[in-house]
NULUMLUM-508034 format. One record per residue: x, z, y of N, C-alpha, C in turn; residue number from 1; residue in three letters. Coordinates in steps of 0.2 Angstrom, whole numbers, padded with zeros to 4 digits, m for minus. Atoms other than C-alpha are relative to their C-alpha. Layout:
! residues N
PT	X	Z	Y	X	Z	Y	X	Z	Y	NUM	ALA;
...
//
This chain:
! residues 75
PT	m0003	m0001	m0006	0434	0233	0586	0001	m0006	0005	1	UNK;
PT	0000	0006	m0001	0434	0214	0592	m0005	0002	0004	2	UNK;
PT	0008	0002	m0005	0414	0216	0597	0002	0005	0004	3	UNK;
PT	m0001	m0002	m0006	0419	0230	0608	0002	m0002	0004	4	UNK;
PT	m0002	0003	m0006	0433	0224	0616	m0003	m0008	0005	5	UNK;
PT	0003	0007	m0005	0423	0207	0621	m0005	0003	0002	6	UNK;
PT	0005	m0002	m0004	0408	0219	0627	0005	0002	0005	7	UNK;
PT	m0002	m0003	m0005	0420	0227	0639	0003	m0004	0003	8	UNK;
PT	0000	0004	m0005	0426	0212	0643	m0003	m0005	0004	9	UNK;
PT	0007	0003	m0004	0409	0205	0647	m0001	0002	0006	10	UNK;
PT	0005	m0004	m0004	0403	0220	0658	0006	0004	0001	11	UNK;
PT	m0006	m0002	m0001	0420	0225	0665	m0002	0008	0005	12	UNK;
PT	0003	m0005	m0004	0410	0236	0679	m0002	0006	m0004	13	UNK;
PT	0005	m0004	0005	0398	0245	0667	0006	0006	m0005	14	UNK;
PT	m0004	m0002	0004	0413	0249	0656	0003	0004	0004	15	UNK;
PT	m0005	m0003	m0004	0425	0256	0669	m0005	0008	0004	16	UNK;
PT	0006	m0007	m0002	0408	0268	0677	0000	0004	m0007	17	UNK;
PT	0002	m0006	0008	0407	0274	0657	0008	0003	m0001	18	UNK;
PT	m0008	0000	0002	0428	0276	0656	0001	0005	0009	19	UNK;
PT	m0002	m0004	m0004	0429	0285	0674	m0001	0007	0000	20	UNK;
PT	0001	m0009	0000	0420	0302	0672	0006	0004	m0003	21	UNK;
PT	m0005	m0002	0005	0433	0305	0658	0008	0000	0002	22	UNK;
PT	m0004	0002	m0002	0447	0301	0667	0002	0003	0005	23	UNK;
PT	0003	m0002	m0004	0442	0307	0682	0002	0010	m0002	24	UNK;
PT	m0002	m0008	0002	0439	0325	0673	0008	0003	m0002	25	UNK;
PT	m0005	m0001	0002	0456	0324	0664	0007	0000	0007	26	UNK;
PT	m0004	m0001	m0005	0465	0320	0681	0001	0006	0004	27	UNK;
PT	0001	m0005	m0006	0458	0333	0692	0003	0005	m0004	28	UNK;
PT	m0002	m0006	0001	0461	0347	0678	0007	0000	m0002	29	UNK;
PT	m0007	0002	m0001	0480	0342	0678	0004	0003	0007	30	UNK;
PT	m0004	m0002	m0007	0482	0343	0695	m0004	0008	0004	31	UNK;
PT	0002	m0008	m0004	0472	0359	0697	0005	0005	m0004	32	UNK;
PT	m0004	m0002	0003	0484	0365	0683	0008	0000	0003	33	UNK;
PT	m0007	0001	m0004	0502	0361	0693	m0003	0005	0008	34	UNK;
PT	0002	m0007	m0007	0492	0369	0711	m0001	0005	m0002	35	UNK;
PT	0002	m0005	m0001	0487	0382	0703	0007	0006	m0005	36	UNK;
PT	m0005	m0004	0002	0501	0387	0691	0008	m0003	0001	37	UNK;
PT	m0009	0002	0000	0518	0376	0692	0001	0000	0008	38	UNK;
PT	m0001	m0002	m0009	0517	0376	0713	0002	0005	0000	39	UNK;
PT	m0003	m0005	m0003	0520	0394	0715	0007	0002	m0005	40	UNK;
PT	m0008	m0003	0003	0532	0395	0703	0006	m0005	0000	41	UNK;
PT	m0002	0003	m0002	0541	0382	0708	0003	0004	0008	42	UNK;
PT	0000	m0004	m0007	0539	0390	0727	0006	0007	0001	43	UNK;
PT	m0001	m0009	0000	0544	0410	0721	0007	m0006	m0004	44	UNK;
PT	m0006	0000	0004	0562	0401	0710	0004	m0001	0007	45	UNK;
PT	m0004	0002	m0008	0566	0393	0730	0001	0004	0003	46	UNK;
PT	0000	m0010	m0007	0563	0410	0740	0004	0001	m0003	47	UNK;
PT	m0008	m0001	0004	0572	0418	0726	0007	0000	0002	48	UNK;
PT	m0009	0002	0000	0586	0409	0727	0003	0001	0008	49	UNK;
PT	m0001	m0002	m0007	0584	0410	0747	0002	0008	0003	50	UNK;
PT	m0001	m0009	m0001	0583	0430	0748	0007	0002	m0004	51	UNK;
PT	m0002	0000	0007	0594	0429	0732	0007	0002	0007	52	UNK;
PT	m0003	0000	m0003	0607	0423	0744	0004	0003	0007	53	UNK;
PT	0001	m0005	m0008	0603	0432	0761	0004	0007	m0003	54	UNK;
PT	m0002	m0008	0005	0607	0449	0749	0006	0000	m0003	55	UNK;
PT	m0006	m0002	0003	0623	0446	0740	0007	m0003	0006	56	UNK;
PT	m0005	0005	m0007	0632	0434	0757	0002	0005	0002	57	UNK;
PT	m0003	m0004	m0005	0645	0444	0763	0000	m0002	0007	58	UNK;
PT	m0001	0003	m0005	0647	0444	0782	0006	0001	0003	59	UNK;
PT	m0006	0002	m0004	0660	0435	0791	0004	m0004	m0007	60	UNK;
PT	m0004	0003	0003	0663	0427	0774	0002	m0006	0002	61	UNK;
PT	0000	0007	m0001	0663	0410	0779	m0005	m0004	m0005	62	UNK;
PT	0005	0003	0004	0650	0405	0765	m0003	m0004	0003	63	UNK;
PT	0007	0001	m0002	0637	0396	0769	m0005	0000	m0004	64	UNK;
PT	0006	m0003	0005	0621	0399	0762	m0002	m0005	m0004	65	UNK;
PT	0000	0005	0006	0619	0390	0746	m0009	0002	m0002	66	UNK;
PT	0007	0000	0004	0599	0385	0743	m0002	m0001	m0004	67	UNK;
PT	0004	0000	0006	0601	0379	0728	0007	0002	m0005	68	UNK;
PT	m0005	m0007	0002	0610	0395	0720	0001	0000	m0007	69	UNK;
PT	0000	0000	0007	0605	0389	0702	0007	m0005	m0001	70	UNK;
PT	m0005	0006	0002	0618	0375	0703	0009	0001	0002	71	UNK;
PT	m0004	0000	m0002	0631	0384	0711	0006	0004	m0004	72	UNK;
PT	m0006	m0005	0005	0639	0392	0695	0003	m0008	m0004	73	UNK;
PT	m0002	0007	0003	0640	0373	0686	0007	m0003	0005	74	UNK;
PT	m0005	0006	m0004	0652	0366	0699	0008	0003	m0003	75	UNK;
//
């Protein structure tokens, strides 16, 4: 484990080109994983809660429109 880590810290360059691809792959399919599934769900829990609001507010109550409607039973 020694002679490796002194190879890599010989040829710091060479090292980091062979260590990027890998890195590189794991980051992108991360972030392609949050855009493509926890963003909208994320997005649809916000509406939700904005339509959520819009539909049950009486009017003339004096509410005001609570946009974050998960939180407004803890208080």
């Amino acid at each position: 484990m020694n002679s490796l880590r002194t190879l890599m810290q010989s040829y710091p360059i060479i090292t980091s080109a062979i260590i990027f691809p890998f890195v590189f792959v794991l980051t992108y399919s991360m972030l392609a994983l949050f855009i493509d599934i926890f963003l909208p769900i994320i997005i649809s829990i916000w509406i939700t809660g904005i339509v959520y609001n819009m539909l049950v507010q009486r009017p003339g109550s004096g509410v005001k429109n609570n946009i974050y409607w998960t939180t407004r039973h803890y208080k």
